[in-house]
Structure formats: structure tokens, C-alpha cells
Biopython code that builds the backbone (N, CA, C, O; Angstrom):
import numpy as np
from Bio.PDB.StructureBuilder import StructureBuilder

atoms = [
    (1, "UNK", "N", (0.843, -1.175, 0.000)),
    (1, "UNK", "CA", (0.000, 0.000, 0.000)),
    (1, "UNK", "C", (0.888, 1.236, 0.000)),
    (1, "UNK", "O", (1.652, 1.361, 0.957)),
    (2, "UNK", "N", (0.885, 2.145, -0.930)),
    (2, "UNK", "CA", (1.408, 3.175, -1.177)),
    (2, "UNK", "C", (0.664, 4.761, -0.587)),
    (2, "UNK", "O", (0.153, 5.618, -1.309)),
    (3, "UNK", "N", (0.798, 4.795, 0.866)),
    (3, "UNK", "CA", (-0.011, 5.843, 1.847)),
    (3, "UNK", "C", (0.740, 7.504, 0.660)),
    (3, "UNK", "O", (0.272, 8.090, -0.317)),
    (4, "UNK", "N", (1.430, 7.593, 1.091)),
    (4, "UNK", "CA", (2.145, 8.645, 0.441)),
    (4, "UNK", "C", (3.553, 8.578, 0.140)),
    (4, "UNK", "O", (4.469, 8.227, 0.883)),
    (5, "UNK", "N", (3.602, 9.060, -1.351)),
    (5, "UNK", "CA", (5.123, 9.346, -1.852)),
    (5, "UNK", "C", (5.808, 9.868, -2.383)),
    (5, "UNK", "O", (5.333, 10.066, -3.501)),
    (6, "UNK", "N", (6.545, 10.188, -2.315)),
    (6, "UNK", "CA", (7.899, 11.567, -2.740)),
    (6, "UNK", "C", (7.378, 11.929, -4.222)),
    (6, "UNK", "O", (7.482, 13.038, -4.746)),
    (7, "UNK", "N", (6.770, 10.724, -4.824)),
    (7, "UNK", "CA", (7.202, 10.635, -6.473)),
    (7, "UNK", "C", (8.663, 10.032, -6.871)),
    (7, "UNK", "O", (9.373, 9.587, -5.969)),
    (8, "UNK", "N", (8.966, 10.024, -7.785)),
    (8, "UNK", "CA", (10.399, 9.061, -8.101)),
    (8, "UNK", "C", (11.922, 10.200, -8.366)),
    (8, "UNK", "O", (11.742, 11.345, -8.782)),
    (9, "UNK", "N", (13.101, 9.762, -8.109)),
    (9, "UNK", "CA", (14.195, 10.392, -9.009)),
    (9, "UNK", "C", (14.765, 10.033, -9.435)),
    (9, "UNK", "O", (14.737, 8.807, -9.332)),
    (10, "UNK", "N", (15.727, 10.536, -10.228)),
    (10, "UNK", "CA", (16.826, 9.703, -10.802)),
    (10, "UNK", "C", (17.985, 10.084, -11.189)),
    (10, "UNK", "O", (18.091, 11.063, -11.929)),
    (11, "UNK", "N", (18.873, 9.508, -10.836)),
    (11, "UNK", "CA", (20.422, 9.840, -10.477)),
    (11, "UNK", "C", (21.414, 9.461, -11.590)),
    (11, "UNK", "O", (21.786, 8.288, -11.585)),
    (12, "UNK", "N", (21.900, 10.277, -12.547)),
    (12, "UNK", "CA", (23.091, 9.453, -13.390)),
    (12, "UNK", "C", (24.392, 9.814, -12.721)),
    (12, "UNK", "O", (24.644, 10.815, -12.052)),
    (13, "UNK", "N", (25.250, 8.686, -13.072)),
    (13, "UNK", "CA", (26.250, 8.926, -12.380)),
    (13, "UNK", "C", (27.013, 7.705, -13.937)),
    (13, "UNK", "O", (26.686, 6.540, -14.159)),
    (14, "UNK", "N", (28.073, 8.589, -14.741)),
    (14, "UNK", "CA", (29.193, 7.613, -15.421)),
    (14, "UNK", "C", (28.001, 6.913, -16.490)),
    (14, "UNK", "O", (27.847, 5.727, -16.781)),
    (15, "UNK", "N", (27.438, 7.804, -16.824)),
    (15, "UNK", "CA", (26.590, 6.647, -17.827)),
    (15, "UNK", "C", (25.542, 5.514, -17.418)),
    (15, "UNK", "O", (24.736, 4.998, -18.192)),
    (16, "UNK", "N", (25.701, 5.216, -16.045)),
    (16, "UNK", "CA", (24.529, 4.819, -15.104)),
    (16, "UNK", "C", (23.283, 5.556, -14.594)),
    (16, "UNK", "O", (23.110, 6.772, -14.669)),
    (17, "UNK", "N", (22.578, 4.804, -14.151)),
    (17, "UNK", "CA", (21.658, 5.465, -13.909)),
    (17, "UNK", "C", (20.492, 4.570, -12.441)),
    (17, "UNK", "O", (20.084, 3.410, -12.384)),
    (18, "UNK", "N", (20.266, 5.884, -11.355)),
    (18, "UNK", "CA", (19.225, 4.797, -10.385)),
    (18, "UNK", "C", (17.898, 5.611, -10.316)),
    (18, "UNK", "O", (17.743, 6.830, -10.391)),
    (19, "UNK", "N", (17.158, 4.809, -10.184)),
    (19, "UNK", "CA", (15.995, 5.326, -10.382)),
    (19, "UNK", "C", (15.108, 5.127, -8.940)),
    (19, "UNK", "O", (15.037, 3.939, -8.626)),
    (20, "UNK", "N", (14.504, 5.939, -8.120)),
    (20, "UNK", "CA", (14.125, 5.623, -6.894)),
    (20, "UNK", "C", (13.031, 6.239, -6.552)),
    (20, "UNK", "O", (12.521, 7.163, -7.187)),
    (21, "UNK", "N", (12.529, 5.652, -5.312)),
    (21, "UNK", "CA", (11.343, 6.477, -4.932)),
    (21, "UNK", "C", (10.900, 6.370, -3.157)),
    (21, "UNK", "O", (10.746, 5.206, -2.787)),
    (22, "UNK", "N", (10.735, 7.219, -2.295)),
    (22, "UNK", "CA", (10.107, 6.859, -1.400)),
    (22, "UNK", "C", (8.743, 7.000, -1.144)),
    (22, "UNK", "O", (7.934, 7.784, -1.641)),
    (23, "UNK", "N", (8.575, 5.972, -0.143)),
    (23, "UNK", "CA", (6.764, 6.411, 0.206)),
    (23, "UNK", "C", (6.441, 6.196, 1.699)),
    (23, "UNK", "O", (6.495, 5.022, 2.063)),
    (24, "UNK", "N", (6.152, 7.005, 2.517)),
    (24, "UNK", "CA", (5.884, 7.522, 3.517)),
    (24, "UNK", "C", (4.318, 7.245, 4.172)),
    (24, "UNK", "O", (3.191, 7.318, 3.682)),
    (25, "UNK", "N", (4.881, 6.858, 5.653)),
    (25, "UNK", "CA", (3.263, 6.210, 6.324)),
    (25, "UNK", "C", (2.687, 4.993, 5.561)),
    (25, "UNK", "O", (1.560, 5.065, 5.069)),
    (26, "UNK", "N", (3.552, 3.715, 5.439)),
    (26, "UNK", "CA", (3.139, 3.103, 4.998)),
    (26, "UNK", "C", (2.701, 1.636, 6.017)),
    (26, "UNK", "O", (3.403, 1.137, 6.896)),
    (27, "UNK", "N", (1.576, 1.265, 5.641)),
    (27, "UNK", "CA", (0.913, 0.419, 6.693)),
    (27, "UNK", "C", (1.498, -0.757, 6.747)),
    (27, "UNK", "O", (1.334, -1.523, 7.697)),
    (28, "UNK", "N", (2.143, -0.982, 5.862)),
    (28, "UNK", "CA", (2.919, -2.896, 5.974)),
    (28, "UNK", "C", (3.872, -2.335, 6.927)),
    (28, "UNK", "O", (3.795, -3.015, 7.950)),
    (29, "UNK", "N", (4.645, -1.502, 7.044)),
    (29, "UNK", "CA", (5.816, -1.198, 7.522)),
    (29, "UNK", "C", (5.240, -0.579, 8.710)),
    (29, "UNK", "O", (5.868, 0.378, 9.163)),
    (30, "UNK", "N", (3.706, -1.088, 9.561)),
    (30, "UNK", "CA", (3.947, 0.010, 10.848)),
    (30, "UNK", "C", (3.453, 1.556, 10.459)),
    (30, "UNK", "O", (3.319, 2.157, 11.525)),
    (31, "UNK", "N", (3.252, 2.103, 9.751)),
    (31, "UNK", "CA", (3.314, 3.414, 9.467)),
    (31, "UNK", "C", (4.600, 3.647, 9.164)),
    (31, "UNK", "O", (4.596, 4.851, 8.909)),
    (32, "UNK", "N", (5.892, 3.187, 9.006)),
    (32, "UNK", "CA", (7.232, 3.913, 8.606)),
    (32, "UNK", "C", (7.417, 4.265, 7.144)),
    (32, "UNK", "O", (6.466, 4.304, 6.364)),
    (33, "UNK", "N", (8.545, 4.494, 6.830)),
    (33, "UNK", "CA", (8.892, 4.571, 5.319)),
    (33, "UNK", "C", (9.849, 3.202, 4.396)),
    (33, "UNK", "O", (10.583, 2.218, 4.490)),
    (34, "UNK", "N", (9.235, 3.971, 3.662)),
    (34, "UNK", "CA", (9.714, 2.505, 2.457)),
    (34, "UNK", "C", (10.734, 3.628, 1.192)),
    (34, "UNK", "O", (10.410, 4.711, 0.705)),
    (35, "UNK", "N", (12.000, 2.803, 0.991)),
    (35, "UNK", "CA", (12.745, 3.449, 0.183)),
    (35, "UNK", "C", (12.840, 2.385, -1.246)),
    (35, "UNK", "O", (12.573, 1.242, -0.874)),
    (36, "UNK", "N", (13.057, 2.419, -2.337)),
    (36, "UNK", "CA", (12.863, 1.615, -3.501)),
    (36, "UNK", "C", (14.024, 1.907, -4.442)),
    (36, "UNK", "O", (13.635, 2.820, -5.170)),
    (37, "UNK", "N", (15.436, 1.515, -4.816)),
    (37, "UNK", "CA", (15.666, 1.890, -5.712)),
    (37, "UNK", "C", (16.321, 0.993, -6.695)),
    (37, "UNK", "O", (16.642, -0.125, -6.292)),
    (38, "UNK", "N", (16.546, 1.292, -7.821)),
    (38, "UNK", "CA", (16.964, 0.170, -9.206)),
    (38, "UNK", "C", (18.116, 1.030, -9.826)),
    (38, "UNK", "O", (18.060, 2.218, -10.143)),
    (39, "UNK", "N", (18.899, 0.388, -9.902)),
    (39, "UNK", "CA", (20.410, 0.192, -10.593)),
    (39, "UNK", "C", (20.612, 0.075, -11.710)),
    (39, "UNK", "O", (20.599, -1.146, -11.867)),
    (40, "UNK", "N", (20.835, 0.610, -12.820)),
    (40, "UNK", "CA", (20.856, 0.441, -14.303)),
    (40, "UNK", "C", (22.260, 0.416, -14.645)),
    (40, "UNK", "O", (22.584, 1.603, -14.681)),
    (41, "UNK", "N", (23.422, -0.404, -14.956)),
    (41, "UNK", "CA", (24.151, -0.191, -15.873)),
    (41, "UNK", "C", (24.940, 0.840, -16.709)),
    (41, "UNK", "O", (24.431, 1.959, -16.655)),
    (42, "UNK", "N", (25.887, 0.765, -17.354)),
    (42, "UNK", "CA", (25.974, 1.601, -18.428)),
    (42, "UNK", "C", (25.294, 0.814, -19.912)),
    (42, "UNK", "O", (24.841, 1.606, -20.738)),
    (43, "UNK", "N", (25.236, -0.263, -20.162)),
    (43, "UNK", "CA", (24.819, -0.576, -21.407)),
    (43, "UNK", "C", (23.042, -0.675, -20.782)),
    (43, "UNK", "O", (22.068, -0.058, -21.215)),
    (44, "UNK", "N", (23.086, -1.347, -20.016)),
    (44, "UNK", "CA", (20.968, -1.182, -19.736)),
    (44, "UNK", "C", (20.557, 0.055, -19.811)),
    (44, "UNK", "O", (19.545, 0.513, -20.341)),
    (45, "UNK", "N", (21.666, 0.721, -19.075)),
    (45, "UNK", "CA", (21.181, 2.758, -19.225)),
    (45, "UNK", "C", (20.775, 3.163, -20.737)),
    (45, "UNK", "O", (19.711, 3.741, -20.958)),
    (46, "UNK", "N", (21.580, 2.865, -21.647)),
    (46, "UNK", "CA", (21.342, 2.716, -23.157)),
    (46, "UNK", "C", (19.994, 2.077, -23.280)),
    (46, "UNK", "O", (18.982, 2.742, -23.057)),
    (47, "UNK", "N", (19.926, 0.662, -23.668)),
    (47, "UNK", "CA", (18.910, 0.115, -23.541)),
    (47, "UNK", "C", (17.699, 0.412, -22.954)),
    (47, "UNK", "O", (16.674, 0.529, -23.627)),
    (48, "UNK", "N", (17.719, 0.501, -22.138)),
    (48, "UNK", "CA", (16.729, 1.338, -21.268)),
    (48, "UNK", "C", (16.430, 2.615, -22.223)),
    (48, "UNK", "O", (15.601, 2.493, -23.124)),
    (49, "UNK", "N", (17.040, 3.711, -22.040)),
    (49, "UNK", "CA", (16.523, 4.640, -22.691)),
    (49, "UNK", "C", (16.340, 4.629, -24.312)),
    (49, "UNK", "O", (15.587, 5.410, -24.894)),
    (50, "UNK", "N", (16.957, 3.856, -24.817)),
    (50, "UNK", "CA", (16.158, 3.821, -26.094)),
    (50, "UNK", "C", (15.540, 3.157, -26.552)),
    (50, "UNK", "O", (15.335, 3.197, -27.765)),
    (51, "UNK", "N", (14.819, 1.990, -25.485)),
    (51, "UNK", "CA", (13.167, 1.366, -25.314)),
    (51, "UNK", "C", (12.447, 2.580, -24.875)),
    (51, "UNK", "O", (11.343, 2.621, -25.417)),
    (52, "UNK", "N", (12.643, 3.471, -24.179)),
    (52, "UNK", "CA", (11.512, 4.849, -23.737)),
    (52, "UNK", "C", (11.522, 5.426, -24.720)),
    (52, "UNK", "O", (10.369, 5.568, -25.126)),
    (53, "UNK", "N", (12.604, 6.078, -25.673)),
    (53, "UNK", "CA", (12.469, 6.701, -26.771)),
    (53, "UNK", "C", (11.509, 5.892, -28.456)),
    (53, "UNK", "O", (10.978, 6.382, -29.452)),
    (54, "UNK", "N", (11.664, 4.961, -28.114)),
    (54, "UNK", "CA", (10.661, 4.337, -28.730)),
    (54, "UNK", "C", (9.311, 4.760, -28.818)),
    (54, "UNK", "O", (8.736, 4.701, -29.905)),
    (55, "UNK", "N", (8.743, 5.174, -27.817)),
    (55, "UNK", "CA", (7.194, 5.303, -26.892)),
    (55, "UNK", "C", (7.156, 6.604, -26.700)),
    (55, "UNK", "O", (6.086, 7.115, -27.029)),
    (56, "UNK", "N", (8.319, 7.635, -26.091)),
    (56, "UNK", "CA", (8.093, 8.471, -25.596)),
    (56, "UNK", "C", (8.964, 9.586, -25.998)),
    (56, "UNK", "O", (9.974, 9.417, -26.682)),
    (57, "UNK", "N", (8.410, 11.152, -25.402)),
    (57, "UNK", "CA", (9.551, 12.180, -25.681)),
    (57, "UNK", "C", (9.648, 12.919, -24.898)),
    (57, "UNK", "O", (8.654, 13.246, -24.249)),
    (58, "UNK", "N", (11.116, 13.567, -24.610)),
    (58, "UNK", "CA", (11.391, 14.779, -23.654)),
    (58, "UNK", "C", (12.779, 14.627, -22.929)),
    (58, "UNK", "O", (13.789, 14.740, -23.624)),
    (59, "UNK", "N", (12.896, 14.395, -21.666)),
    (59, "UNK", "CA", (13.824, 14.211, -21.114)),
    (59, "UNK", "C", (13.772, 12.853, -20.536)),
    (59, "UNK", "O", (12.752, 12.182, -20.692)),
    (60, "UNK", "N", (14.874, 12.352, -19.825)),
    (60, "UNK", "CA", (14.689, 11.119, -19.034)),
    (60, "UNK", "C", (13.382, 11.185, -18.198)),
    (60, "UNK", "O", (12.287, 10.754, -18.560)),
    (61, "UNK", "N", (13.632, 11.706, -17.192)),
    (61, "UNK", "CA", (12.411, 11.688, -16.324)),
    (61, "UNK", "C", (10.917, 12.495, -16.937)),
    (61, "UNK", "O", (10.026, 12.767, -16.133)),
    (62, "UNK", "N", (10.833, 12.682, -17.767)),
    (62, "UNK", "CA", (9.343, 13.200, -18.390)),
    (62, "UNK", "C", (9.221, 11.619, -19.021)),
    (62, "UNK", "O", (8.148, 11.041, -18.848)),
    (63, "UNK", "N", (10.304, 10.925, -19.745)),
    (63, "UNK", "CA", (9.632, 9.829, -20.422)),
    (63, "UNK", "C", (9.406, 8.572, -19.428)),
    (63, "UNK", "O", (8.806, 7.582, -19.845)),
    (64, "UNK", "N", (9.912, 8.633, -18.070)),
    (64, "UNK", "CA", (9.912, 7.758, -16.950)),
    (64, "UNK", "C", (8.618, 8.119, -16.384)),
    (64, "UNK", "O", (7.661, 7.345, -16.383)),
    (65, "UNK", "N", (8.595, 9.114, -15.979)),
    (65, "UNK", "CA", (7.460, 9.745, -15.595)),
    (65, "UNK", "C", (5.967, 9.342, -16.482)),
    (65, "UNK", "O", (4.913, 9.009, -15.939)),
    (66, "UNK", "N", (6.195, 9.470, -17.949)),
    (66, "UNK", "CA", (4.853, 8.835, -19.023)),
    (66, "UNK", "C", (4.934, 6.911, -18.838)),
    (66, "UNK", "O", (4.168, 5.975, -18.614)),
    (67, "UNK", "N", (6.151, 7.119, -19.064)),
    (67, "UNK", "CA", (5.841, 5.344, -18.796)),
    (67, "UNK", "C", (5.665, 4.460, -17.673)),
    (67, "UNK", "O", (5.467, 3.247, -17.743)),
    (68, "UNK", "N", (5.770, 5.308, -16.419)),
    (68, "UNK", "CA", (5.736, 4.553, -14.629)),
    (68, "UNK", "C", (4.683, 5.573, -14.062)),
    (68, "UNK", "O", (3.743, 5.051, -13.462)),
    (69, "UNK", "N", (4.687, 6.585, -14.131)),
    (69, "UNK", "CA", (3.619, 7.289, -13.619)),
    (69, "UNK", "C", (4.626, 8.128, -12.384)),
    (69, "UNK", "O", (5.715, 7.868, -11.870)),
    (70, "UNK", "N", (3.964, 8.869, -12.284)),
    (70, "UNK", "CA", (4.755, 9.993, -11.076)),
    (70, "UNK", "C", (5.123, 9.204, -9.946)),
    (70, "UNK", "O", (6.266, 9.305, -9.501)),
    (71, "UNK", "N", (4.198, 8.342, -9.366)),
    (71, "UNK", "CA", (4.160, 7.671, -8.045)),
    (71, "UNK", "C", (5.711, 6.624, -8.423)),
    (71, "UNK", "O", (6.614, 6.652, -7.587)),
    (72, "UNK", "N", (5.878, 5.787, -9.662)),
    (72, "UNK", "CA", (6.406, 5.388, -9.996)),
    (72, "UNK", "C", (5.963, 3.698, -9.795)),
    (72, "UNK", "O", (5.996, 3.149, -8.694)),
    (73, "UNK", "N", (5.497, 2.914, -11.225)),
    (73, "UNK", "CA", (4.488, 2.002, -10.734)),
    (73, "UNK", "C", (5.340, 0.884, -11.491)),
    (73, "UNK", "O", (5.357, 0.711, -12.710)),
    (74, "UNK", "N", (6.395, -0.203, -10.049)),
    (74, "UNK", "CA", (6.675, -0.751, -10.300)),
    (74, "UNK", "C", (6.418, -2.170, -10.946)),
    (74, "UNK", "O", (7.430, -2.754, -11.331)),
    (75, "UNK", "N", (5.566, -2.615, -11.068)),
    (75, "UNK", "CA", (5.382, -3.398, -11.611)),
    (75, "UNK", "C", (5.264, -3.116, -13.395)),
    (75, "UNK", "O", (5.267, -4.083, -14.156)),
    (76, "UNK", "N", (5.187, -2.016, -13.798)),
    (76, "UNK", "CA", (4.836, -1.545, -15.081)),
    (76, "UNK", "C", (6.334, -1.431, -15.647)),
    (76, "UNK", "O", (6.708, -1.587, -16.810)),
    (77, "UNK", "N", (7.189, -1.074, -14.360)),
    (77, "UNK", "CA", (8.635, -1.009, -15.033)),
    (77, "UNK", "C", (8.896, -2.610, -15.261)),
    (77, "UNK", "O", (9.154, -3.028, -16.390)),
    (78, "UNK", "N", (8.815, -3.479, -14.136)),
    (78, "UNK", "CA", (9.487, -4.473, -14.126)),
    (78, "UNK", "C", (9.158, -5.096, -15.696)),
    (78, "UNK", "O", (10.040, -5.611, -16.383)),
    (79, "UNK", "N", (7.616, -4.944, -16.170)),
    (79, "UNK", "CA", (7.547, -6.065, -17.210)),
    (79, "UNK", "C", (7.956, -4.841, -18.787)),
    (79, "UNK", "O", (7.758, -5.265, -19.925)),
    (80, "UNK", "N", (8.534, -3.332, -18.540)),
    (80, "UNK", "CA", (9.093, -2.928, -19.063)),
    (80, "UNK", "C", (10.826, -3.083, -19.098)),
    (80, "UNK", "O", (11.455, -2.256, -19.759)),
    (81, "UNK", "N", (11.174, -3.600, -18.749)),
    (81, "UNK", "CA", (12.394, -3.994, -18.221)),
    (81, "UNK", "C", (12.841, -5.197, -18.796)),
    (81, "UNK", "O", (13.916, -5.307, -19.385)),
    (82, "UNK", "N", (11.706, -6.451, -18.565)),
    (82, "UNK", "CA", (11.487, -7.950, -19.369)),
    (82, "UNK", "C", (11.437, -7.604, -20.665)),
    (82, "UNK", "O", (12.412, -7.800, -21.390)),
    (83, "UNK", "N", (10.280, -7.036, -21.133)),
    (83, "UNK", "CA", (10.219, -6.630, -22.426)),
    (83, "UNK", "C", (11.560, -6.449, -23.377)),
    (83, "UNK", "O", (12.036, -6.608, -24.501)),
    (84, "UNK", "N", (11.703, -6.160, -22.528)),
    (84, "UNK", "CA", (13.261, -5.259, -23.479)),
    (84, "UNK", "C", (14.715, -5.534, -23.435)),
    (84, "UNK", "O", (15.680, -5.120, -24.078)),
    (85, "UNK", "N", (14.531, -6.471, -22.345)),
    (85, "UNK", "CA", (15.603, -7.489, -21.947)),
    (85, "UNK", "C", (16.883, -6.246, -21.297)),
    (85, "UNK", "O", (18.018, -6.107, -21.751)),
    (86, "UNK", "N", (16.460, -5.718, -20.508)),
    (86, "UNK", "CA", (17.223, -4.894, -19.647)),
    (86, "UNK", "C", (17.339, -5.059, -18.162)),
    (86, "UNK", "O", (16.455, -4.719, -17.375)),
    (87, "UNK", "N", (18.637, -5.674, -17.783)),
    (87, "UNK", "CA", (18.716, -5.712, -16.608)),
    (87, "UNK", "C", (18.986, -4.611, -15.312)),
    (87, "UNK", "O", (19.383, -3.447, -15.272)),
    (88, "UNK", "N", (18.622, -5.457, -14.436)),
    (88, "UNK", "CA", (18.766, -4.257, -12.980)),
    (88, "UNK", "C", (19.005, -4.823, -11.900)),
    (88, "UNK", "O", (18.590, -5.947, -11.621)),
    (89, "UNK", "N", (19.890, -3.923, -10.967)),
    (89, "UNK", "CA", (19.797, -4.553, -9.427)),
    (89, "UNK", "C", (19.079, -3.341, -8.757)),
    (89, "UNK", "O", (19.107, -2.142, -9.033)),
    (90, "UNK", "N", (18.269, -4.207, -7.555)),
    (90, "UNK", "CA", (17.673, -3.156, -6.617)),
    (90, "UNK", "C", (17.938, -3.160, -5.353)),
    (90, "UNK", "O", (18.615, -4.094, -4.923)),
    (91, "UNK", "N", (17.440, -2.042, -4.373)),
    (91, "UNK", "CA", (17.908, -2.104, -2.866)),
    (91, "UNK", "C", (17.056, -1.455, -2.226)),
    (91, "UNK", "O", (16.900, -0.313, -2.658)),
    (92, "UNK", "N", (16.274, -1.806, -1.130)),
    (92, "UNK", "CA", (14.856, -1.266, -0.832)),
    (92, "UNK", "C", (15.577, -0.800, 0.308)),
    (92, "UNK", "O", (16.769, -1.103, 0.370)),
    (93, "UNK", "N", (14.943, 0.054, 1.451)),
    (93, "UNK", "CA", (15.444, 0.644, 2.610)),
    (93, "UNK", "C", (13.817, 0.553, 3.535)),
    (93, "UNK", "O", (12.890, 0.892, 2.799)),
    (94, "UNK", "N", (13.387, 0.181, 4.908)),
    (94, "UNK", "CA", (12.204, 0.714, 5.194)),
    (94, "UNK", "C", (12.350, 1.222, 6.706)),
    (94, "UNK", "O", (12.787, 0.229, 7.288)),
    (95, "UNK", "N", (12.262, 1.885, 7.310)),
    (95, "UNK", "CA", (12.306, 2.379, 8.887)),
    (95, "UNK", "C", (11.012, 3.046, 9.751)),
    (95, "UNK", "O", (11.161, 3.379, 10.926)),
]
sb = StructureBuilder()
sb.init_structure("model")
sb.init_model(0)
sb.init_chain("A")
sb.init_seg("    ")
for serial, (resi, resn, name, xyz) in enumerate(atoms, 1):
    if name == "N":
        sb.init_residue(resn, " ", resi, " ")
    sb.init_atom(name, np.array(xyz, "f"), 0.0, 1.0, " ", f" {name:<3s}", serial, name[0])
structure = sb.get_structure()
């Protein structure tokens, strides 16, 4: 259950890229927070973005933003991700 959340960001660093999000007051967790983030590569960073450019236009995060939604709706990435045969590592945080 997604009580409230930041919305997503995303960080390049070297041709990589992480993509994250928190969400706040969340009831599995007690009321605490939940942190979410995914690890892209330098070649998935590619990949990745030119499966969005396919679909979409603007900047990174305007075309992340059209294709996950502001909240950032993981499951829509994950089978965007399959699709396209782009891998990722992730690392959740919750307190």
C-alpha cells in the first residue's frame, strides 16, 4: 500500500543510472517509510533509454514519468524492463 510518496528520481552517475522512490506512512511497515531503488548499468542505461524513446519524448524523467507514472508504478517497469531485456539490481530501505 502506497499511503504517500515523494514521487520518483533519478540519479546518473558515469553513464549509469538509479531510479528511486520513497513512500511515507506506509501500513505494511507500521506506518514507517519505504525506500525503492533500481540500478541500471551503463549498457541497460542505453537500452533502457532507447526502449523509452521508442514510446516516448522529452527528457529522461518526463519519459519515466509517461511510462511509470509519477508515483512510480513498479510493476509496469518491471515487465518494461522484461520486455526489453534490460537488466537491474535493486535495494529497498524501510524504517
Amino acid at each position: 500500500m502506497r499511503e504517500g510518496t515523494s514521487g520518483f528520481w533519478v540519479t546518473k552517475t558515469n553513464g549509469s543510472i538509479a531510479i528511486g522512490y520513497a513512500d511515507y506512512g506506509v501500513s505494511q511497515f507500521g506506518g514507517g517509510d519505504f525506500e525503492k531503488t533500481y540500478y541500471l548499468d551503463r549498457e541497460n542505461t542505453k537500452q533502457f533509454i532507447s526502449a523509452l524513446k521508442k514510446e516516448y519524448r522529452g527528457s529522461l524523467e518526463k519519459m519515466i514519468e509517461a511510462a511509470f507514472g509519477r508515483n512510480f508504478n513498479d510493476p509496469q517497469f518491471w515487465d518494461f524492463c522484461k520486455k526489453n531485456g534490460i537488466v537491474y539490481t535493486s535495494s529497498t530501505w524501510s524504517g
